[in-house]
N, C-alpha and C positions, 0 to 999 in steps of 0.2 A: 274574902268577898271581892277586894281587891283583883285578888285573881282570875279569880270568877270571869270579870267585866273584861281583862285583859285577854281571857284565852276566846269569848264570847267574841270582843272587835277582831280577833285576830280572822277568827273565822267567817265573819263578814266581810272582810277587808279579803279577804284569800275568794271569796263564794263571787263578790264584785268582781274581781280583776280575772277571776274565772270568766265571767259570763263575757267580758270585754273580752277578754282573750278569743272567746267563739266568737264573736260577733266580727272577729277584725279578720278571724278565717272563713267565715262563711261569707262577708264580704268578700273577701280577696277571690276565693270560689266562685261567686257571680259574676265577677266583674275580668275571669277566665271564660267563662262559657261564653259562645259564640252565637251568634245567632244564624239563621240558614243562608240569609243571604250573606252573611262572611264565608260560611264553609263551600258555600257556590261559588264563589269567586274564587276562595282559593285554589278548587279543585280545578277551577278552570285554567287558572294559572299553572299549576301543575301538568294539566291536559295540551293547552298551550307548547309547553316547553319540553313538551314527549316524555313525562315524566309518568304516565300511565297507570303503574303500580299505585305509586300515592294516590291518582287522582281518583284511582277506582274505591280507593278506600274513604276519600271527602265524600265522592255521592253517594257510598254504603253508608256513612254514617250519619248522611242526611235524611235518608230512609227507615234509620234508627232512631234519630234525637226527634224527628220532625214530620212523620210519614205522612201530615195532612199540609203541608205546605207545599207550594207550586215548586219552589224549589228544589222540593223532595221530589214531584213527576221529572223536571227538569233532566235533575242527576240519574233517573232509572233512565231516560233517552240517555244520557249519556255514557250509562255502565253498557248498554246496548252497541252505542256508536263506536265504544275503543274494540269491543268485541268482533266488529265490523272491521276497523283497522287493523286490526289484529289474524285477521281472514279466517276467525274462528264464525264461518258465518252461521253453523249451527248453533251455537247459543245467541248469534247474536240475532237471528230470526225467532228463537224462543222467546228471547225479550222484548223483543219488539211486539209479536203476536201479544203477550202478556200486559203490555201499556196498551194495546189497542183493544184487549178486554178489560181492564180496568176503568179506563178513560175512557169510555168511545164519543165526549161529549170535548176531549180536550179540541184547543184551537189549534196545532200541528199534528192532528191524528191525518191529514196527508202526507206528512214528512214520513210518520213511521208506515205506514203503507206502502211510501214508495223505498224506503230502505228494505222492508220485508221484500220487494219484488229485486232491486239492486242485488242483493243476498243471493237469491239466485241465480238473477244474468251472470255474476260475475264467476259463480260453478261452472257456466258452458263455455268449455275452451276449446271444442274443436268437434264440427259437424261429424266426423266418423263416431265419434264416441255415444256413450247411452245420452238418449234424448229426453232424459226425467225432467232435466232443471231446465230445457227448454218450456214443454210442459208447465213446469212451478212457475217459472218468470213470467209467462205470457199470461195465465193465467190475474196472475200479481198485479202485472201493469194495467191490465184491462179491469180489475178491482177501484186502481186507483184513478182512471179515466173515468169508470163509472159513478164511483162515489163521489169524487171531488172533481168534475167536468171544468170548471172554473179555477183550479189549482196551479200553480207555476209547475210544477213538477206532471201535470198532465201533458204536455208539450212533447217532453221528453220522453216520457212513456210514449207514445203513439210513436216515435224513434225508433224505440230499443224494441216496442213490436213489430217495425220493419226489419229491425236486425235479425230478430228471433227466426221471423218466418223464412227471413234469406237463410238463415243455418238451417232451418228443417228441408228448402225447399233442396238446398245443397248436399242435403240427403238423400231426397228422393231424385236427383238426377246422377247420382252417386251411382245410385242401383239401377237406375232404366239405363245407364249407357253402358254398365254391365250385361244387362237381357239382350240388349241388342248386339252389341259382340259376338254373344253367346247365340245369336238368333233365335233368341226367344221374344218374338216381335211382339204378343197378345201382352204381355207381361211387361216388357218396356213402355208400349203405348199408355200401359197403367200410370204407371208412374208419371211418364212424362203430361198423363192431362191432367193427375193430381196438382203439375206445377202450373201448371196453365189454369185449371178452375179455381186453385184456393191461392194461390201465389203470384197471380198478376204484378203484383206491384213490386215484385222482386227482378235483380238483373235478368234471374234464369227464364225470363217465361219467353222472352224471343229462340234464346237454344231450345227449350221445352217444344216450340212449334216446329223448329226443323226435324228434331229427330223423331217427331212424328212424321213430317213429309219422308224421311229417311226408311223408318219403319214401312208406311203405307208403300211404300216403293217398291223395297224390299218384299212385302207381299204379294204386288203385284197387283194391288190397289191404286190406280194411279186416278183415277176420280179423284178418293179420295187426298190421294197427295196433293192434287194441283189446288183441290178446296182448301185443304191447311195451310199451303203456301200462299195462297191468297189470302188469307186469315192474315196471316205473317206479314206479308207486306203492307196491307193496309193499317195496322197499326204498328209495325216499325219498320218503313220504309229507308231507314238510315242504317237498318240494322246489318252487317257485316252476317248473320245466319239467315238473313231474307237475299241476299246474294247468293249463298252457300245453296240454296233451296231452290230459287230462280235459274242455276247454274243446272241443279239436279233436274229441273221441269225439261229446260231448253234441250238439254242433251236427249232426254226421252224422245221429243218431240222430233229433233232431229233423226234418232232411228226409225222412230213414227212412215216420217218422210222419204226416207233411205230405203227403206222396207214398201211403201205403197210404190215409189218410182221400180223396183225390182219387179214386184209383179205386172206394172204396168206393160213393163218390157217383153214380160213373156206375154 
């Protein structure tokens, strides 16, 4: 009986110091686990100190432990932004698009709009080359002018849409001073009023008016020369191509001259 009672407490005494023994580990288990705003910090500390690898893996796993926490939106901008530094700008325009169909009610849904238009400004490296990501960017930034008109990052936009259009416009006179070379005057006049009607506000649209006076010249257009030149000077009378054009009028005029005194003679 005796023994009974002793192998009975023994198993009580073993069944308690059980149940403590969990408790002192699922304690110490809680009091590991972290909450979002520590793994946001960390990760930022990690992002910080260009340690990237890690930090990509703080805001996966805040998307994991915590996918309703602002924290968790946070770190998806930021698995975005290292992909961005990273110059992988196709994923990092994936992700972005992706927070900005998920969110579209978040309060820096400008930020990733104008990183999605950033993404592909920073693809266009040089006006000879294909003009897709001119295209995407312009597009992008006039998204983010339109949606967020009151935005800090709409400033800038309106910027990098004058950049754009100088690369496209850098384009199109690329090719009209090739036609003209070539004396393919119908075909350079193209180009060079495309610079002139849609690219005003670019350096090219004073060259763009001479080498239409050049063109009509060359034709044997000189009405119209003298009116394009007059174009040109009145609004860029400073201009170094409104000389260049003034120079081409005056010389005509003077055969003009040369030529009516000869007849005169005979």
């Amino acid at each position: 009986m005796l023994k009974k009672i002793f192998i009975l407490t023994f198993i009580l005494i073993l069944a308690v110091n059980c149940s403590s023994s969990n408790k002192k580990t699922n304690n110490s288990e809680e009091n590991n686990i972290r909450n979002p705003e520590e793994i946001y910090l960390n990760g930022m500390f990690l992002f910080e100190n260009k340690n990237y690898v890690l930090a990509e893996e703080e805001f996966k796993n805040l998307s994991q432990l915590f996918p309703l926490s602002n924290e968790a939106i946070q770190g998806e901008i930021m698995l975005a932004f290292i992909k961005y530094l990273q110059l992988d700008y196709e994923n990092a325009i994936l992700n972005f698009k992706r927070i900005a169909r998920k969110y579209p009610a978040h309060n820096r849904l400008d930020y990733v709009y104008y990183m999605i238009a950033m993404s592909n400004y920073e693809q266009i490296t040089h006006y000879e080359l294909d003009g897709k990501y001119n295209e995407t960017a312009l597009n992008a930034f006039n998204q983010v002018i339109s949606r967020f008109p009151q935005s800090e990052y709409a400033k800038d936009s309106h910027q990098k849409i004058i950049l754009i259009k100088s690369n496209k416009a850098a384009k199109h006179m690329e090719i009209g001073r090739f036609y003209l070379k070539e004396k393919k005057f119908t075909a350079a006049l193209n180009r060079f009023k495309i610079v002139v009607e849609d690219y005003s506000m670019t350096k090219f649209a004073p060259e763009a008016l001479h080498r239409m006076v050049e063109a009509y010249f060359e034709m044997g257009m000189i009405e119209e020369s003298s009116k394009t030149a007059s174009t040109l000077g009145y609004n860029y009378p400073d201009s170094k191509w409104y000389k260049y054009s003034y120079d081409l009028i005056k010389k005509n005029d003077q055969k003009k001259s040369m030529y009516k005194k000869f007849i005169n003679f005979f």
